[in-house]
N, C-alpha and C positions, 0 to 999 in steps of 0.2 A: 696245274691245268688238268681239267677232268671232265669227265660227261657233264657234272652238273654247270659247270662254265659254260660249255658249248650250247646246252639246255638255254641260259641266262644271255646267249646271244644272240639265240631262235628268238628269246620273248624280246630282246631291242629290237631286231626285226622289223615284229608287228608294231611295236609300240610308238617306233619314232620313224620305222622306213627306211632302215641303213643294212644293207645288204647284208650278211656271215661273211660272204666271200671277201667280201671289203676291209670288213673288220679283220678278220684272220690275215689276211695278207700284211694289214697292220703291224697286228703284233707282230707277225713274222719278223718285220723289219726291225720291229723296234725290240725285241730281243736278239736280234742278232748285233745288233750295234751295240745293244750291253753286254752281251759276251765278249764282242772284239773291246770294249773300253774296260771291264774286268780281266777277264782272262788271256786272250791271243789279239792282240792288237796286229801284229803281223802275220796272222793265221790267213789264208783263203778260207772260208767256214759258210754255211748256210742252217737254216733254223726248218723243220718243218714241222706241221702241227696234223696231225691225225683227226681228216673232218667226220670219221664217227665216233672216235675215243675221246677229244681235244688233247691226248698226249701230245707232246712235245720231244724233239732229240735236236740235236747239235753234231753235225757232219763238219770232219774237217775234209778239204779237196786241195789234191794233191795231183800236177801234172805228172805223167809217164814220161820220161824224157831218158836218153842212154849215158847224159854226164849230169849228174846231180853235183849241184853248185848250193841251193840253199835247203835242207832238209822241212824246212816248213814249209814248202810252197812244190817240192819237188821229190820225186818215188823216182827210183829205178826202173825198167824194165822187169828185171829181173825179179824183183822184191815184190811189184807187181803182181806178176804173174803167179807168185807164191800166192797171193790170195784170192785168184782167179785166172785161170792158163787164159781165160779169152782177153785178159788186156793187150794194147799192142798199141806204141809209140804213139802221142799226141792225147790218149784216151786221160777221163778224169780221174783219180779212184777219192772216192768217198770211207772217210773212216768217220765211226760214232764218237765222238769226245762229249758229251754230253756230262757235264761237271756236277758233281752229288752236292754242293749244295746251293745249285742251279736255279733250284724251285722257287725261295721268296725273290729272289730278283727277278725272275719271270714271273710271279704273282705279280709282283709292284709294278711291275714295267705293262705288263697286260691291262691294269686298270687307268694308270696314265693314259693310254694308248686310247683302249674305249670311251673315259671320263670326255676324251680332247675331241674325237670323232663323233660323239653326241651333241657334243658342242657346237661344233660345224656344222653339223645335218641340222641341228634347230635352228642355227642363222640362215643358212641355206632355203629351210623352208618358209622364214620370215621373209628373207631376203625375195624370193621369186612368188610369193603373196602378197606384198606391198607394192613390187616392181609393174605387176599388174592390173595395179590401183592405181598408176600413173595418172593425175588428173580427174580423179575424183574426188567427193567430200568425205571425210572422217569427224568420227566423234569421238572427243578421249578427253579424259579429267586432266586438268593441269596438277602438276606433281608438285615441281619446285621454280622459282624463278632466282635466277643467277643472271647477275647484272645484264638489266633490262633482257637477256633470253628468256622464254618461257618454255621450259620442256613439260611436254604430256604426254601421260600415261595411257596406251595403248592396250594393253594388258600383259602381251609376252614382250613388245617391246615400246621403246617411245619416239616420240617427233620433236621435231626440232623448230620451236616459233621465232625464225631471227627480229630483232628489232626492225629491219627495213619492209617485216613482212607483216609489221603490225598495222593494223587502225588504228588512225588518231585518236577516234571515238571508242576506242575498246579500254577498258579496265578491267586489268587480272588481276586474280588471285586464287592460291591454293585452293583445289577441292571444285573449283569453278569447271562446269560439264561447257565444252566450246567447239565449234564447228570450225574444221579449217580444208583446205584445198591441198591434195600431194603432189607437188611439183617437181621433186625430183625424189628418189631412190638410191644412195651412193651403197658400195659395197667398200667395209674398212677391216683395220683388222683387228676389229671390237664387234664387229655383227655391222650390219646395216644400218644405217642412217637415214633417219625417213624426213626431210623436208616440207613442212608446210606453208603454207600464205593465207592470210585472212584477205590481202590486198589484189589480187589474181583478178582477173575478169573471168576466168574461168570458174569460182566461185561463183559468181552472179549469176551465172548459166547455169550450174548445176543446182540450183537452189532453186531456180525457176522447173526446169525440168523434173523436179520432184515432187513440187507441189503444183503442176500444171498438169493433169493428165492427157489433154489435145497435144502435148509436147513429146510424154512418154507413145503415146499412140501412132506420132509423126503426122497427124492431120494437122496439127500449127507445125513450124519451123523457124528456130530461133537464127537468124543468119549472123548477127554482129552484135556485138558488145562494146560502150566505150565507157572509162571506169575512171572516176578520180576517186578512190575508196575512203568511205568517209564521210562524203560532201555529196555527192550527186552523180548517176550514172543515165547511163540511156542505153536501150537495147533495140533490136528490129527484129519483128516477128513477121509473119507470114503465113496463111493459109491456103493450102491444096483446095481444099474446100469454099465453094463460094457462098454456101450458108453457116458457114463459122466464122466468126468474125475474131481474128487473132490478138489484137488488143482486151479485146471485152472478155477472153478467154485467160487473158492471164491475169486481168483485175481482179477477176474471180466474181459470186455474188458480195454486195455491198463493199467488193475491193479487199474480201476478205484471204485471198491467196498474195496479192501484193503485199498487202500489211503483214502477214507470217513474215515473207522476206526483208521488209523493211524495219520488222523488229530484229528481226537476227540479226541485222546489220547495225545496229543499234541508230535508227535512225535515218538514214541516208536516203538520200532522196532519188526515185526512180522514175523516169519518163520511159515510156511504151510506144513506140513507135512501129507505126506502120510501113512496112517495105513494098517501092514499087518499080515496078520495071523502068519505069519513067524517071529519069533521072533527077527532074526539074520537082516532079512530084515526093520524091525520094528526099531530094536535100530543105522541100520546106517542110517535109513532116517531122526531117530531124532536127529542125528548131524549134520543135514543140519545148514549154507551152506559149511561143510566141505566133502572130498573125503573119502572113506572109501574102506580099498583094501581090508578086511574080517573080519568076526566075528565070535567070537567063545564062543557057551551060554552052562550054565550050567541050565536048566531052573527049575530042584527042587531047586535049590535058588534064582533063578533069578538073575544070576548075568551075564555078557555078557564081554568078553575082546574084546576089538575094537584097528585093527590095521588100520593106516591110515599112507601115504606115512611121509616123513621124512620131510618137508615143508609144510606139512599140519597139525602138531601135535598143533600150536601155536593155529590152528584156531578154531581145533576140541575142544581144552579146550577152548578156548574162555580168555577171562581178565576177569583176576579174578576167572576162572574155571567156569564162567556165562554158558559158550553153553554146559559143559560138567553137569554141575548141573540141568540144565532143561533138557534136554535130559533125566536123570534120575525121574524126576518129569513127565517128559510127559510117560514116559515107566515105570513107576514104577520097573526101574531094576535098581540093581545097574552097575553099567560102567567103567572099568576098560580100560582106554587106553592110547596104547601102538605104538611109532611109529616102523617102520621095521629096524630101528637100533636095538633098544632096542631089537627088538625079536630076532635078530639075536645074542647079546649080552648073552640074556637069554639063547636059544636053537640055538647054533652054529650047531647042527648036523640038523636041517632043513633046506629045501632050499625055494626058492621062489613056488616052485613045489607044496610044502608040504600043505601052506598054501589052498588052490583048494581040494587038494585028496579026503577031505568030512571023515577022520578019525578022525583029530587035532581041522578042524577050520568049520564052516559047513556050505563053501562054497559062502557066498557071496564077489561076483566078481566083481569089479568095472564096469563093462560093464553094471551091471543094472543099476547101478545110471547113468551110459551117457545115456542110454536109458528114465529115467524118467527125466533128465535135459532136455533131446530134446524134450519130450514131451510138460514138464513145460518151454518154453522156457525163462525166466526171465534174465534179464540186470544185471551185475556184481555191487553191491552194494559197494559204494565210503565206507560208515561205514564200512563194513565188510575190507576195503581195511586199515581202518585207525586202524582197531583191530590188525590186522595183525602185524602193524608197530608198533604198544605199547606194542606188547606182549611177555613175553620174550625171549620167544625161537627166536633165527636167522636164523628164515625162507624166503625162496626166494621170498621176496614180490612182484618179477617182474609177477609171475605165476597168469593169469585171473581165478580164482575161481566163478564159475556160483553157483548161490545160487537161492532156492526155497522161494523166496518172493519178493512181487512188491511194495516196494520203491521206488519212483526214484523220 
């Protein structure tokens, strides 16, 4: 142990961030544990290290006591005071033992010490850099895939893609550059474990906000997210601004900000929906891309019955009840719908009339959705055309259904 040691722990220091005082304290310890497992295992002893020289000595301590019982642990009074008159009953006395050939076991033991606290300090600063990436997106190469896991490489360290957090639609392989979501951060005692999702809704938002500037600016606001990852999502936007119109802003021109997202997801299909204070107006936009001729909400439960023409019933449920089960997820209401047979089957003594009056049903009219179709002017989606035809119902599949999202 010497200047130029103490020098080489200045430069760790700057280099990784881990304190001298830290480190020396270190070693301290962990040279004195190898002197008590070499040398005096039932010594009292202490180690200290000289912070301008980095010399090192070994002090044995020894209490003052007037009946000495074990000579390792115990000095006289008297013997004491031979080597300094001011000792006096209870005091510690320190003697040098410091062992000649001390040195390469305190070289070896000092670089264990440093090699292991480097160690730590670089998890430590992975660890609380990723810990505050909670919930955002990353991009890192896929390294190795070990049974159905996919681990990627981050640089200093990697993520972890579990099988439940994959896309059905994704296909890895080594070398493959891929975008994931960090959902959790664990601390082990291997370094950090970093957690990702391809399947997350919070992926779909943060992809949107990256390539939507009205999003990064907060003049749009993206309020909800509902995800079957893979297959089909729907979001709800919003605008502070009443000449920004929030769907049209995250189409982008020619739909060319949706399609980025839609290719990263390899495919998958996204509905844009508009958020309205109105609840009635709210749950028929989240059946986009279906027609909606009124709704009628109960909102101390939130539940909302939605009538939609007789040809459009197939579409508003979606295969598989897909469009009608996120609609519910994107409005946290439940959704009850019903096409205008069926209401009429129910309540034969209403008429078409009825549904408008604003007593039964509370009033939304198809005429605002042609109004926010013309706005959002978006191309008739060939998918939504092939839903149509697999879906049970025997709906008029010749009828062009305009839908609020840009596919094409």
């Amino acid at each position: 142990m010497n200047s130029e040691f103490l020098e080489a722990l200045y430069d760790l220091e700057k280099e990784k961030g881990i304190s001298v005082d830290v480190l020396l304290e270190a070693i301290e310890a962990a040279l004195l544990s190898a002197y008590k497992r070499n040398f005096g295992s039932a010594q009292n002893a202490k180690v200290t290290i000289d912070r301008e020289t980095g010399d090192f000595k070994v002090f044995s301590q020894k209490n003052v006591v007037d009946d000495v019982e074990d000579n390792r642990l115990e000095v006289s009074l008297e013997d004491a005071q031979a080597i300094d008159p001011n000792y006096s009953l209870g005091d510690v006395v320190e003697t040098e033992v410091t062992p000649k050939n001390f040195g390469r076991i305190a070289a070896q033991t000092a670089k264990q010490v440093v090699v292991q606290r480097i160690r730590e300090a670089e998890r430590n600063v992975i660890y609380e850099d990723y810990s505050n990436r909670e919930g955002d997106i990353i991009t890192g190469v896929i390294q190795r895939i070990e049974q159905r896991t996919v681990y990627i490489e981050l640089g200093k360290t990697e993520a972890v893609l579990a099988p439940s957090e994959q896309m059905p639609s994704d296909n890895y392989h080594p070398g493959m550059r891929v975008k994931t979501y960090i959902t959790e951060v664990r601390k082990t005692t291997k370094g950090p474990q970093i957690l990702v999702s391809r399947t997350h809704p919070g992926l779909l938002k943060r992809l949107f906000e990256l390539e939507v500037p009205e999003l990064q600016e907060g003049t749009v606001e993206l309020l909800s997210v509902a995800r079957e990852a893979g297959y089909r999502s729907k979001i709800a936007v919003y605008s502070k601004d009443e000449n920004v119109d929030p769907v049209g802003a995250c189409v982008g021109p020619k739909g060319m900000r949706v399609q980025n997202i839609v290719t990263e997801l390899n495919g998958e299909k996204i509905d844009i929906v508009k958020y309205d204070a109105d609840p009635s107006k709210y749950v028929a936009n989240s059946l986009s891309p279906s027609k909606v001729v009124a709704v009628e909400v109960w909102e101390d439960e939130k539940v909302a019955r939605v009538i939609v023409p007789d040809y459009q019933l197939s579409l508003a449920i979606g295969k598989e009840g897909q469009n009608a089960r996120l609609a519910a997820k994107l409005t946290n209401w439940k959704i009850d719908i019903k096409s205008e047979s069926q209401m009429k089957e129910l309540y034969p003594e209403y008429t078409e009339e009825d549904y408008f009056d604003g007593s039964s049903v509370n009033g939304y009219i198809e005429d605002y959705i042609d109004e926010t179709d013309k706005a959002n002017d978006e191309s008739f989606n060939n998918d939504d055309q092939d839903e149509l035809n697999n879906t049970e119902s025997g709906a008029d599949t010749e009828e062009v259904v305009k839908v609020k999202e840009a596919e094409k």
